[in-house]
N, C-alpha and C positions, 0 to 999 in steps of 0.2 A: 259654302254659299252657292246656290244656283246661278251658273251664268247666266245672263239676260240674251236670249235668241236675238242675232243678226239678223236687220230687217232690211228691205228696201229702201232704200232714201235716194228723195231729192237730189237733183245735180241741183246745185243753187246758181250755177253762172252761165245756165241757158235760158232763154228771153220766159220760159211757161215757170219754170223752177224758181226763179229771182223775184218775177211778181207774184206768186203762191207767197214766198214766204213776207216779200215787203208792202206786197198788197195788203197786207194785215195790219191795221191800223194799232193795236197793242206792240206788236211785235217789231214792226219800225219806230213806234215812240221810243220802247226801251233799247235797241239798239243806239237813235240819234244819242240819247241821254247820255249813254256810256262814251263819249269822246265830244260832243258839238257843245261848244261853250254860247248858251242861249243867257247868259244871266241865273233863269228860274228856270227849274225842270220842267221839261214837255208835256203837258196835260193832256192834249188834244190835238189833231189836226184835220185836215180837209184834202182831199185829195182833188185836184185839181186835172183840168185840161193839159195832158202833157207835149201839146204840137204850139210851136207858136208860129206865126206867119211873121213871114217879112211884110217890113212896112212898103216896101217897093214893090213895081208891078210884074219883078218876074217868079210870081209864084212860090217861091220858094219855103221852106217851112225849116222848124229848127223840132227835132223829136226828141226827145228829154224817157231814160226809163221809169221816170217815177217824177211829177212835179207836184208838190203840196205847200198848201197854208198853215201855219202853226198858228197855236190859241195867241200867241202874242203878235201875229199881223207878218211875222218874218217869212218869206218863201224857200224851202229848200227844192233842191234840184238832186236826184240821185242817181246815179250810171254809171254800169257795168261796163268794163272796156274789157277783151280777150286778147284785143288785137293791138297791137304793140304799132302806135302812129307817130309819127314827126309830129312834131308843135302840137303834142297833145295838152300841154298846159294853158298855151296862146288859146287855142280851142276852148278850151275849159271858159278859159277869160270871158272869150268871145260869148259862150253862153251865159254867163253871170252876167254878161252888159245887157244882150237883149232883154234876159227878163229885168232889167233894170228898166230900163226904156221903155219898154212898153208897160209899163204903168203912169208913162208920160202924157198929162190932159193939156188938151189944145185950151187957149186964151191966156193972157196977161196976164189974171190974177190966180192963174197957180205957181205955189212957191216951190217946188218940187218935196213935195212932203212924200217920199216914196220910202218904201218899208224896206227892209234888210233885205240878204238875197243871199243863202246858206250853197255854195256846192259841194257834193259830198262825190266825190269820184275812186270809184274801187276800180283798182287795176291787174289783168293778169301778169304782169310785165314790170319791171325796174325804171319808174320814171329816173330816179336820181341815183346817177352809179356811182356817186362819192363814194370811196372807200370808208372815208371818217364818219361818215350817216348811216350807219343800220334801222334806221326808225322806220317799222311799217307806218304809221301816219305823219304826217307833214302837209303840216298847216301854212296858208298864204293868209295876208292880210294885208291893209295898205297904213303901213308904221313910216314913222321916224327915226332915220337910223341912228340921227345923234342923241337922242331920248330915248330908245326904245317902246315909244308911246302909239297906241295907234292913233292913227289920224281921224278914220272913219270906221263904222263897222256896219256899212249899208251893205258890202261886198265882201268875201271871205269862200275859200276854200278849202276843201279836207279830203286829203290825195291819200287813200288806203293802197299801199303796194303789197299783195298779198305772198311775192315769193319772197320776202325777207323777213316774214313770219316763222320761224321755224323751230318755235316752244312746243314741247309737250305738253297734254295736258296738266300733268304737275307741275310746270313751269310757269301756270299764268299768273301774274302780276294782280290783273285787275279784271273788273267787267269787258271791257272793250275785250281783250286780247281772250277772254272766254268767247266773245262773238265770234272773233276773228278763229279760232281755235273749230269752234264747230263749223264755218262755213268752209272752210278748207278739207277736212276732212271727215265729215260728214256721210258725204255719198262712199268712201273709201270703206269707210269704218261700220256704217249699216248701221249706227247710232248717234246718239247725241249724249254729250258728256253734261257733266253741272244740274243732273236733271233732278235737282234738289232745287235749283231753284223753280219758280214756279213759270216765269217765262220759258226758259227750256223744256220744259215737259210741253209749251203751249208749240213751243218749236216742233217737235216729235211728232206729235198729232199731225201740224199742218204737214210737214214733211217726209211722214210716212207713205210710200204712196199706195198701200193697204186701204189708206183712207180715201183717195181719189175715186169718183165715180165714174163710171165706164166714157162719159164724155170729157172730161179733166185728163185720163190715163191716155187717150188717142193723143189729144191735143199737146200733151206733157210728152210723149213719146218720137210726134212728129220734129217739137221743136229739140230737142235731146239728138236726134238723130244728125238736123241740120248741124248741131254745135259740134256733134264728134265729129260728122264727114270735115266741117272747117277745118278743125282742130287738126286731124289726119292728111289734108290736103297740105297745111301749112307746116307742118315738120316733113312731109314725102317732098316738100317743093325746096326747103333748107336743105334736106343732106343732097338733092340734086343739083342745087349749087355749088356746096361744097363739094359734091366729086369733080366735077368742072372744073374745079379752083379757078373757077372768076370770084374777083374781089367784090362785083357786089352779091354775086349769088352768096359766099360765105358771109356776107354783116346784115342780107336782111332773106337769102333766098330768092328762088325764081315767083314767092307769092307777092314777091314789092318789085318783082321785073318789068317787063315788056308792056304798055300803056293793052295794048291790044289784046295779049295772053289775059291778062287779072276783066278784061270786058269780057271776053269770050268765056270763060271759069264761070263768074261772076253772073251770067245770062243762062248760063247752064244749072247755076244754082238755083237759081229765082222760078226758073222753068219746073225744077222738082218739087220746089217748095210747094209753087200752086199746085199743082199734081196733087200732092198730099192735103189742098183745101185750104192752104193757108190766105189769107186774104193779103194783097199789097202792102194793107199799113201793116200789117201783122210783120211781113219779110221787111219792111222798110226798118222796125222799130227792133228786129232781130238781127239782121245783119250791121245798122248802124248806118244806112245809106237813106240819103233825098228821095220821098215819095215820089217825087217829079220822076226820080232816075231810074224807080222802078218802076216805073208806069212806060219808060221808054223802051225797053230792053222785053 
């Protein structure tokens, strides 16, 4: 049998790569479908304004990589994390409440008739270092612990930890864990497996970047770049703690040090990014920082 020629692909977990592929409204429904308990499968959805504003007057804004309406009224919320944060779950919360709220209508006679509010959060990093939990997804929800009943399901989370993945692809179980399967090794591998079914083959196309048009391959290259220099900044700044042997350079590195060094880094990034054309919301929504904050530096 003819090997299938290694191709170019997609980095899926840089801010140009991640919405190529979930920007695709086919290609995100059957993803959602394969893990998100909606009741009835996902027919449709709407892709939505993904920045919300605080309701107070400092400006401030909440940036979401992906925020959408589903055919049955619920909103998901979807985001890429590379970067390994404290009270990343609290956060998470924090963003399931505002888009809660802010469907909130001024006068007496609304009853709070407010629609679901789905987070789906993919991680580069081990939220939960249980020994006993190997589970790449792990679901929140607000239960009863002496029923095991939920209470509500206006609010719900779904925490993808991508490094406790570690099936072959002869190993998968099910649809999710084929997702999971090709976005990890994907760009490695210079293909896409399961390409029997027919969303994967739709994976391949979008993710070849053979297919990219000479404006797509810049902008896909730009942001590709910004993620390895991170990526590279933030392992050369871990082993530099660790030769140091300070205790905090060894548990987070000199990239979670000195308030001052990560502003100065940090400014130096955002300085190159526009260089290469990127716009503000572009680096706010790429790095994961306050438009305000880029707009300061």
């Amino acid at each position: 049998m003819e090997k299938e020629e290694k191709a170019v692909m997609l980095n899926p977990f840089c801010d140009e790569g991640f919405k190529r592929i979930f920007g695709d409204k086919i290609l995100l429904m059957d993803f959602l479908n394969s893990f998100v308990d909606t009741e009835a499968p996902i027919v449709d959805l709407t892709y939505e304004n993904k920045e919300l504003v605080s309701e107070e007057n400092d400006r401030r804004s909440i940036i979401f990589d992906l925020f959408c309406k589903l055919d049955n009224g619920k909103h998901v919320i979807i985001e890429m994390q590379n970067k390994r944060q404290d009270y990343f779950v609290e956060r998470a919360l924090f963003y399931l409440s505002r888009a809660i709220t802010m469907q909130g209508e001024k006068g007496e006679e609304w009853e709070y008739g407010i629609n679901a509010v789905i987070g789906v959060f993919i991680t580069h990093f081990n939220l939960f270092d249980n020994k006993d939990n190997k589970d790449v997804l792990c679901e929140m929800r607000l239960m009863d612990p002496k029923t095991n009943k939920t209470i509500s399901d206006k609010i719900r989370g779904y925490f993808i930890q991508l490094p406790k993945f570690k099936k072959s692809n002869n190993g998968c179980a099910d649809h999710f864990e084929e997702w999971i399967y090709n976005l990890k090794n994907m760009e490695r591998m210079g293909n896409i497996e399961f390409k029997d079914k027919e969303v994967f083959k739709r994976l391949w196309d979008l993710s070849n970047c053979s297919m990219l048009s000479f404006e797509e391959r810049n902008k896909y290259e730009r942001s590709l770049k910004a993620y390895r220099d991170y990526v590279n900044q933030i392992n050369y700044a871990k082993k530099e703690g660790i030769a140091e042997g300070r205790a905090e350079g060894r548990a987070e590195g000199r990239a979670e040090g000195k308030a001052e060094g990560i502003a100065e880094e940090r400014s130096k990034t955002i300085t190159l990014l526009r260089k290469g054309g990127m716009s503000d919301e572009e680096i706010s929504s790429l790095l994961k920082i306050d438009i305000e904050e880029v707009k300061s530096l």
